[in-house]
C-alpha positions as CSV (number, residue, x, y, z in Angstrom):
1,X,36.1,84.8,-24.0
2,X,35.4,85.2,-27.8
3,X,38.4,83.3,-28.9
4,X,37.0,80.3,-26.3
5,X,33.6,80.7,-28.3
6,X,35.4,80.1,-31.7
7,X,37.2,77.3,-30.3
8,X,34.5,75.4,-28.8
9,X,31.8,75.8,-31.9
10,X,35.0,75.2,-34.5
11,X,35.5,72.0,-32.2
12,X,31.7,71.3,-32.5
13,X,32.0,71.9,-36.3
14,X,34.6,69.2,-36.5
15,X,32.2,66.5,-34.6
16,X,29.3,67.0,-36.8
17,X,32.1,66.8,-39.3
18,X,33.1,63.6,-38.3
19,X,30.0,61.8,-37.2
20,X,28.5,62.8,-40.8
21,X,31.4,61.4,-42.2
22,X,31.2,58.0,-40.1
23,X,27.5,57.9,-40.5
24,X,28.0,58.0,-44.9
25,X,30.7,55.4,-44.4
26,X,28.6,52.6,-42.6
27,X,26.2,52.8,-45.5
28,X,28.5,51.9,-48.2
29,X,28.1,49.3,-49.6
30,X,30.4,46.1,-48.9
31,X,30.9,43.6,-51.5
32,X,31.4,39.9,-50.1
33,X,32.9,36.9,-52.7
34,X,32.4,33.2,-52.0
35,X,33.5,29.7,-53.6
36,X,35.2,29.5,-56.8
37,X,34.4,29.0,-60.5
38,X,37.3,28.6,-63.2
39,X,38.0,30.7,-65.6
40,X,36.8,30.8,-69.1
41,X,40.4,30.8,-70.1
42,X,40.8,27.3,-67.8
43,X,37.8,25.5,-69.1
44,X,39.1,26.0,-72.7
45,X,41.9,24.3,-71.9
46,X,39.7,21.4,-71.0
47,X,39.2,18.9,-74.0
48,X,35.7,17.2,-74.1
49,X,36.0,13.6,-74.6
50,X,40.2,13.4,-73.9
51,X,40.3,14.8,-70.0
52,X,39.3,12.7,-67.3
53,X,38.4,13.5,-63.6
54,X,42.3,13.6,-62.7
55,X,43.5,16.0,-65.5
56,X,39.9,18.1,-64.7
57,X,41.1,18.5,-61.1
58,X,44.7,19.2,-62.0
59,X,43.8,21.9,-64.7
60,X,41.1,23.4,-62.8
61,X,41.0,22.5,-59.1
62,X,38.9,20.5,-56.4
63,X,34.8,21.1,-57.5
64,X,32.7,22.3,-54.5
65,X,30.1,19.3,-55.4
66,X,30.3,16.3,-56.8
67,X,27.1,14.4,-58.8
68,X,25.0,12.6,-56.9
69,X,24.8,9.8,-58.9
70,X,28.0,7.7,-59.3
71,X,30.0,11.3,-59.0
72,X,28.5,12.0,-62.6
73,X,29.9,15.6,-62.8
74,X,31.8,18.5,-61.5
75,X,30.3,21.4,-59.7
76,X,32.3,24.6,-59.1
77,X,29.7,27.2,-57.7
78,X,30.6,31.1,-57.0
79,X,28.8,34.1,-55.6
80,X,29.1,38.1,-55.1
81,X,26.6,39.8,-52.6
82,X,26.3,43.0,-51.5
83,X,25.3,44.5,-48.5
84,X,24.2,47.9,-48.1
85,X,24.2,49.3,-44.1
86,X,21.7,47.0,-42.3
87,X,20.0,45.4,-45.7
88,X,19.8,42.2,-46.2
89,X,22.3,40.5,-48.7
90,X,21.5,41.2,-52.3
91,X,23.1,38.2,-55.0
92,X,25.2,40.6,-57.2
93,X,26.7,38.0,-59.3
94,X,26.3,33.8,-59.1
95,X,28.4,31.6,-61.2
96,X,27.9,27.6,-61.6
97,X,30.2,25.4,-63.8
98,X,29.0,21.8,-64.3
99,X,31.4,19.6,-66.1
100,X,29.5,16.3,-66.5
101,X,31.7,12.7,-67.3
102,X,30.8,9.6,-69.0
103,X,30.6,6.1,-67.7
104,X,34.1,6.1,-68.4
105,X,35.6,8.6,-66.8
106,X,36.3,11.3,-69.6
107,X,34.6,14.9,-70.0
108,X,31.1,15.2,-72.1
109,X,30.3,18.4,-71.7
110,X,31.4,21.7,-70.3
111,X,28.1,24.4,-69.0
112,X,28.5,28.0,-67.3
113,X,24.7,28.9,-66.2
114,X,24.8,32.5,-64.2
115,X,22.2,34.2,-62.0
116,X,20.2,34.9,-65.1
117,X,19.6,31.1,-65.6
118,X,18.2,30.3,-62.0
119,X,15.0,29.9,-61.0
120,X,13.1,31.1,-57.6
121,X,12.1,28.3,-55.6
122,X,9.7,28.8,-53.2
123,X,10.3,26.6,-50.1
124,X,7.4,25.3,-47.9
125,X,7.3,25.8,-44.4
126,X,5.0,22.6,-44.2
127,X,6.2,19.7,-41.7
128,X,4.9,15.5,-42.1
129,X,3.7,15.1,-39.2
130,X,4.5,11.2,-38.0
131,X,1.7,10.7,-35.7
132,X,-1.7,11.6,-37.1
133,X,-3.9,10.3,-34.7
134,X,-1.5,10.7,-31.6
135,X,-1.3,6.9,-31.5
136,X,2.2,6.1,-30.3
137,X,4.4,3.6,-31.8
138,X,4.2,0.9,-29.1
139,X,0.5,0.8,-29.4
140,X,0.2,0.3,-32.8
141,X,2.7,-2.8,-32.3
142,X,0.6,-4.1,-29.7
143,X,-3.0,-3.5,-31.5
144,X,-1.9,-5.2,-34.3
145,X,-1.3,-8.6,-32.3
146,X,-4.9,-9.7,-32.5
147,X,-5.5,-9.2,-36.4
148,X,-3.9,-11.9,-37.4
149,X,-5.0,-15.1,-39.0
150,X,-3.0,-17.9,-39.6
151,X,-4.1,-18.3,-43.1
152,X,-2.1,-15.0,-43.6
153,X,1.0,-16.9,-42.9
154,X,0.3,-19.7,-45.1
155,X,0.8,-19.7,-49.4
């Protein structure tokens, strides 16, 4: 009966054990990678002023983004987060290399800006709302009919 004991609170012993063991493991902490940025060993192959948006892509790969006006740059963007048990993300690490053209096609400049350069934005939760008065659309087409005059039509 003595030697059941044993068994049964060595068996016990191994559960805590276990579930201890399981419990420190979900609360390590998992680190997650996303996008892509070159290296700084890439970008100094890049020449500013002799590559072009072809030789750019070829040395360096596909951006993530491209500028918004007439595709004036590159974009490469890259981020580390880490998640501790049931916390939310935390931004570890955040890389974004712009490489910026000129009208004609050739690279002008070359910038690495890191979580240390970025900014908090604050984002509004504030919504335009289209109908003020709660006058519909048709309504307003059709109150409008009488207020013209035909001198308003006229130069």
């Amino acid at each position: 009966m003595a030697a059941l004991s044993r068994a049964g609170s060595g068996a016990a012993r191994g559960l805590v054990l276990l579930a201890l063991v399981l419990s420190l493991a979900a609360c390590t902490a998992r680190m997650r990678n996303h996008g892509y940025t070159p290296s700084d060993a890439d970008l100094a192959a890049l020449q500013v002023g002799v590559d072009t948006r072809e030789s750019v892509i070829e040395a360096v790969g596909s951006p993530a983004g491209y500028g918004v006006l007439r595709e004036s740059g590159y974009y490469y963007l890259s981020a580390r987060t880490r998640t501790w048990g049931p916390r939310e993300p935390e931004f570890v690490d955040r890389q974004l290399v712009a490489i910026s053209f000129t009208e004609a096609g050739r690279v002008s400049n070359i910038e690495r800006f890191t979580l240390r350069d970025g900014n908090v934005v604050a984002l509004s939760r504030r919504v335009t709302v289209s109908n003020v008065k709660g006058v519909s659309f048709l309504r307003q087409l059709l109150g409008n009919l009488g207020r013209f005059q035909a001198s308003d039509f006229l130069d």
